[in-house]
N, C-alpha and C positions, 0 to 999 in steps of 0.2 A: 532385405538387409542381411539376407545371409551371406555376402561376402564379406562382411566385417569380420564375423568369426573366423572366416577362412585368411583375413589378411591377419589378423592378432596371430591364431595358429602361425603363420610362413614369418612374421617379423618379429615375434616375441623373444627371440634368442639376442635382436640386435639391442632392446633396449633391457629396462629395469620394470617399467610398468607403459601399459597400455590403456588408454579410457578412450571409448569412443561413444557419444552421444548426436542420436539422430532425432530430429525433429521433425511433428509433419500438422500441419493444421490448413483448417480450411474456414473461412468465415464469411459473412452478409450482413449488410444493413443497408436496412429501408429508412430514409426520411419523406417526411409529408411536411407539408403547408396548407393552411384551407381547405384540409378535408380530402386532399389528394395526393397520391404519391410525387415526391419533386425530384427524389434520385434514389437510385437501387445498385450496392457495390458489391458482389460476388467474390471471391480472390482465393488463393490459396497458396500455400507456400510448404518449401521441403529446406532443411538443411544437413548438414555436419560439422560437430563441434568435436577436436581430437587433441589429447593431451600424453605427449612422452615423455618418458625420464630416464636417462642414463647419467649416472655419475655424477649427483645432487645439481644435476641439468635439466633444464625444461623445455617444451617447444610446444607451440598452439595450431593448430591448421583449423579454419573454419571454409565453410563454401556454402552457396545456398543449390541449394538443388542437393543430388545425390551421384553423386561419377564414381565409380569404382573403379576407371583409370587413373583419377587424379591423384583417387585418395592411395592406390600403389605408387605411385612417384612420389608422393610426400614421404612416405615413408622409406623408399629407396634415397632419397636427398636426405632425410632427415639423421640418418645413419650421420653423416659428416656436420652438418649445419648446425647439430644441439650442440657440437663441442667448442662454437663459438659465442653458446649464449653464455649467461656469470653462474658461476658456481656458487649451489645454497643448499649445504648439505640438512636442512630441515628439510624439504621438499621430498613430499610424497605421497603417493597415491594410498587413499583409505581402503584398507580389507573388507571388504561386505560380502559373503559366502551364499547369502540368501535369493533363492530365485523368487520374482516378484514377478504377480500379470494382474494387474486388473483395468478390464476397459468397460466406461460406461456404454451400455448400447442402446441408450434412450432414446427414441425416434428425435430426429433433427427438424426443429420447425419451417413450414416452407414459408417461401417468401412474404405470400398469401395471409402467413397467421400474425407473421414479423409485420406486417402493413397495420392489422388489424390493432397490434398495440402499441403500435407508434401513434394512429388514430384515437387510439384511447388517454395517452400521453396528452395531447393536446386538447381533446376534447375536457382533461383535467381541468388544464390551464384557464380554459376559456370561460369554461362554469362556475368557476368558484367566485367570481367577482367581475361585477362589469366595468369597474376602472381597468380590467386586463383588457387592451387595445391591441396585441397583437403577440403571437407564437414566433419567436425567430428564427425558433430550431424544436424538432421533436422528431425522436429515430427511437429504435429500438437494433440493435444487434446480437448474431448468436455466434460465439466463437467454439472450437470443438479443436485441440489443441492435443496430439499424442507426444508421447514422447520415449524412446529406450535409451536405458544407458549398458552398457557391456563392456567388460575389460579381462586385461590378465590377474584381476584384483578383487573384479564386479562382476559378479554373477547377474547373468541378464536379469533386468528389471523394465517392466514398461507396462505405462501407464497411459492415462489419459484426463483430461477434463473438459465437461463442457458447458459453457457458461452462457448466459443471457444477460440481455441489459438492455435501460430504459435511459432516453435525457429528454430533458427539457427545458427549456431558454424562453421568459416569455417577459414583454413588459408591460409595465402599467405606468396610469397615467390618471391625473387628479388638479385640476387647476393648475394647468402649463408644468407640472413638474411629473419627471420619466423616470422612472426605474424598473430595474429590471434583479429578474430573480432567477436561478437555474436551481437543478436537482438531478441526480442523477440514481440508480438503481442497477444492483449488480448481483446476482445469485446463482448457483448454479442451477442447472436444468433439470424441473422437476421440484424444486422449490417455491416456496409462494410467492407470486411473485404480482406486482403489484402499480402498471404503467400509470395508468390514470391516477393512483396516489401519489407519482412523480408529476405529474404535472400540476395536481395539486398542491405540492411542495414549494413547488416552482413560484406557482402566482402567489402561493401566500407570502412568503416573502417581497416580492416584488410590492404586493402592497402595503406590508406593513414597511416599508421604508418611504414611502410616501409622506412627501411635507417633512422630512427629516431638515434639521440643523445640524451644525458645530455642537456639539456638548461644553459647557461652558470651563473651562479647565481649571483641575481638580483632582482631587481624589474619589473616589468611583468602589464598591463592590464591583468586581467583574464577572461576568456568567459566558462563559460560553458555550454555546450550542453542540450539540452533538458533532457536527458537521465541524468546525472549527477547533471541536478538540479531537478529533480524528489527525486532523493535521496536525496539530500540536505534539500528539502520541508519534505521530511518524518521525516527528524531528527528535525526540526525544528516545527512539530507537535509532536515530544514526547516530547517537551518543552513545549507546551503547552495543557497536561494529567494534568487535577488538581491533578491525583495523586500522580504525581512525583511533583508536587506544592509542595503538602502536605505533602512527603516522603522526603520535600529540595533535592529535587535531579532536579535540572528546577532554569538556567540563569533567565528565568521569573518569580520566585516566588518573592512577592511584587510589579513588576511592572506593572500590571493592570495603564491604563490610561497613560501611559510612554511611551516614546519615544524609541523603543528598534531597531529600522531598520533605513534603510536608507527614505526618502518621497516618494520615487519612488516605495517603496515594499507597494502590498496588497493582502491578503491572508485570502480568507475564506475556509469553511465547507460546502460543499453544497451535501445534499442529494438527491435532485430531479436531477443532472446532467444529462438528459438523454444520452448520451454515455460512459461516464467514468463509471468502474466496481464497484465500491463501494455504487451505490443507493441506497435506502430502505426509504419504507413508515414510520416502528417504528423499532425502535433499539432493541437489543435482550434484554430488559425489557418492550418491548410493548411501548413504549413510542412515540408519533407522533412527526417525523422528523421536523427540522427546521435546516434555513439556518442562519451559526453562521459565524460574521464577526467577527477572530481572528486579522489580523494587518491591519490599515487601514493608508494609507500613511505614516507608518511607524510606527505607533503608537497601544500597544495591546491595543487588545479592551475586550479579553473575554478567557479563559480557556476551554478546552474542559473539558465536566461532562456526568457524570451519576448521580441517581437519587442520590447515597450517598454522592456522593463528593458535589454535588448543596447541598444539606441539612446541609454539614458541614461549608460550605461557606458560606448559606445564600445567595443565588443565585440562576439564573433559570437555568433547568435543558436544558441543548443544546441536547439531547437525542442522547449521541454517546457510551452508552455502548453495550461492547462488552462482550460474554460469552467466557471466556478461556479454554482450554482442561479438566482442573477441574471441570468445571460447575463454577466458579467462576465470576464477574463479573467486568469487566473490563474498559479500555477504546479505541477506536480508532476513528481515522480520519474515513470519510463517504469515500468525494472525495475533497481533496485539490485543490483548482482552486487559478491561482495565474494569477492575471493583465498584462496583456502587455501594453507597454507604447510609443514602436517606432516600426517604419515599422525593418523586419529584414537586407534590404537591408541598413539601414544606418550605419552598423558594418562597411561599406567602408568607411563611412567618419572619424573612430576613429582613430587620431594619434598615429605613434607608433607600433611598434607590439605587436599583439594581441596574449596569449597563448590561444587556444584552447583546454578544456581539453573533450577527447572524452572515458579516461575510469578511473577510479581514485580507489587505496586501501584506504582503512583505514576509511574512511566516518563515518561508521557504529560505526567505535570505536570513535570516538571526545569526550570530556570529557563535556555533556553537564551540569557541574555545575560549575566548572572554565572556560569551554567554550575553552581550548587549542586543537587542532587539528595538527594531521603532515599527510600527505596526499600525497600516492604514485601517480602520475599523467604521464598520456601520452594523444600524440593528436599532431596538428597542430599549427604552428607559421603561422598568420596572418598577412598579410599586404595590406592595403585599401582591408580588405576583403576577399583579395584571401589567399588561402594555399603558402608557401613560402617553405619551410619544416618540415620535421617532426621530431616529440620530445620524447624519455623515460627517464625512470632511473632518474627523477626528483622529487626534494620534494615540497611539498608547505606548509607551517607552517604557524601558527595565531593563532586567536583567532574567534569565534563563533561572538561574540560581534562585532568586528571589521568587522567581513566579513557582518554582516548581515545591517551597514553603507555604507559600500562598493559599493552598489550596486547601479550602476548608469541606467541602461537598463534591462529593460526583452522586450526582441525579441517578434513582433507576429507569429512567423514559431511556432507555437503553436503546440504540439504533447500532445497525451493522454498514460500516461504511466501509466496501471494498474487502480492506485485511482487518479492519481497524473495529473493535467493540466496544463503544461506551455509550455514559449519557452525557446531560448536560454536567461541565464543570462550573463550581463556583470557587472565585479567587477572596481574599479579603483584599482588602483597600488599596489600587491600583495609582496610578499617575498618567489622565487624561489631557494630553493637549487640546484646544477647541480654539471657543473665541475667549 
């Protein structure tokens, strides 16, 4: 990549700011069935993501691979072509002065070790109960993913990550009636890491949904699982992207300093998390990480931003932009960490049964600007704690707003899913469709 430098040096006169980020990763995984390998993917890949500005003008070039001819003619074209995109004299590239390096050089697992706990994955599956009748899926992958960024702005910075991960898909079966349960596991390399307790994940699930009905509809305590408020929390971080603030598309836009949760909920940004997968020193605008407290006993306290949205706000920049597949600049959460507030073991002393939900549709779609949600749900009926029986084919309807009141408990059975750190949440008195 040292022709970048050399192309920034020769074109820097023609624009305002220069960013050039290159990508380079290489990944594999193994999946097994019955004790044998059934496919093994190898791959690898290169890019370039480039960002100029002249004259509150902007212009993107992305490519996969790396050509050091192309990326001189985009710049020899790019001379005339940014002065027909729209003029946005907020646009600009963030100052970062600091030279950054650090790459992990942790030996890379061979195929070999990759089989072995993919083979462990299922072997989870399979032992933990013999109503589990069959693995559908169990892989394990290792991704190792570098990255630099360099400008007339950015002082070279590059990095790397390299990650591991378990899945598993397995179903059970109990008197003519099938389901099925997955689990997945993500840590970086070198952490504990832990296959065959994914596949145990997997089938316990899958059996505890067995002989499930309708929930009879009602009002309900709701509990949900680690895994389903992991999701929750995510949706709940694109409500607060100042760009969907600023697109009115975000329950939170105007309520800064307001009361938007229950007192029990708090929820930051944390990019030093050492175990959770979404760490980093500067965001993909070179920008030095900090830890942003978005609700605090209930209360927001702050937006997620990058450099443009904090400049249109007139705010500090929380350094959580993301580059998009365009080379575009974006936003996202680091690592959502969200408080625990009671031991797990006192879900036994909550009156009442408790719906436990352990896998839920629809999440993904909730309408976070009226905040309305309908939510296909299965899982466990609770009572002092223990499982009673099991539930599907249930709906659970609200509002965003209401549910994020709701919340009386987060659990310490703390689990790290992907970016996302909580435990079990508990809601008070929800509104179950059934029979």
């Amino acid at each position: 990549m040292d022709f970048a430098g050399r192309l920034i040096d020769k074109y820097t006169k023609n624009f305002d700011s220069i960013e050039i980020q290159f990508s380079e990763g290489s990944a594999k995984t193994v999946d097994v069935r019955d004790g044998a390998v059934e496919d093994v993917a190898v791959n690898s890949s290169s890019g370039l993501k480039v960002r100029v500005i002249k004259d509150g003008r902007i212009l993107y070039y992305t490519s996969g691979g790396v050509n050091e001819e192309r990326l001189e003619s985009f710049f020899r074209e790019a001379q005339d072509v940014i002065m027909l995109t729209e003029e946005d004299k907020n646009v600009f590239l963030p100052s970062s002065p600091e030279v950054y390096e650090e790459l992990n050089r942790t030996e890379e697992p061979s195929v070999e070790t990759l089989k072995e706990y993919a083979l462990l994955a299922e072997s989870g599956a399979k032992g933990f109960d013999g109503r589990v009748k069959s693995v559908k899926s169990a892989s394990c992958s290792y991704v190792n993913q570098k990255t630099l960024i360099t400008g007339t702005h950015i002082a070279r910075k590059l990095w790397n990550r390299q990650i591991i991960s378990s899945f598993c898909q397995c179903l059970a079966e109990e008197n003519g009636d099938i389901q099925e349960g997955y689990e997945g596991e993500t840590v970086y390399l070198g952490k504990p890491f832990e296959p065959m307790l994914t596949g145990k994940k997997a089938a316990e699930t899958a059996v505890s949904l067995l002989g499930g009905t309708p929930l009879k509809t009602g009002q309900y305590g709701i509990l949900f699982d680690s895994g389903t408020a992991a999701q929750f929390f995510e949706l709940i971080s694109e409500m607060c992207d100042a760009e969907n603030v600023l697109k009115h598309m975000s329950l939170f836009e105007g309520r800064l300093g307001q009361t938007v949760a229950s007192p029990v909920l708090s929820i930051w940004d944390d990019p030093f998390h050492l175990d959770a997968i979404g760490s980093y020193r500067f965001d993909d605008e070179g920008t030095p990480a900090v830890k942003t407290h978005l609700v605090t006993k209930g209360t927001l306290e702050s937006y997620l931003h990058n450099g443009y949205t904090a400049g249109l706000m007139k705010t500090a920049n929380t350094a959580n932009a993301v580059r998009t597949g365009s080379g575009k600049i974006g936003i996202g959460a680091s690592n959502l960490v969200v408080s625990s507030t009671e031991k797990a073991s006192a879900i036994a002393s909550v009156q009442g049964d408790v719906v436990k939900v352990l896998d839920v549709m629809g999440l993904h779609m909730a309408d976070t600007v009226s905040g309305d949600f309908s939510l296909g749900i299965s899982g466990v009926v609770l009572r002092c704690g223990e499982p009673v029986s099991a539930f599907r084919e249930s709906v659970l309807t609200g509002n965003l707003k209401d549910l994020l009141k709701a919340v009386t408990a987060v659990y310490d059975n703390t689990r790290i899913h992907g970016n996302v750190v909580t435990g079990d949440v508990l809601f008070d008195k929800l509104t179950v469709s059934g029979s």
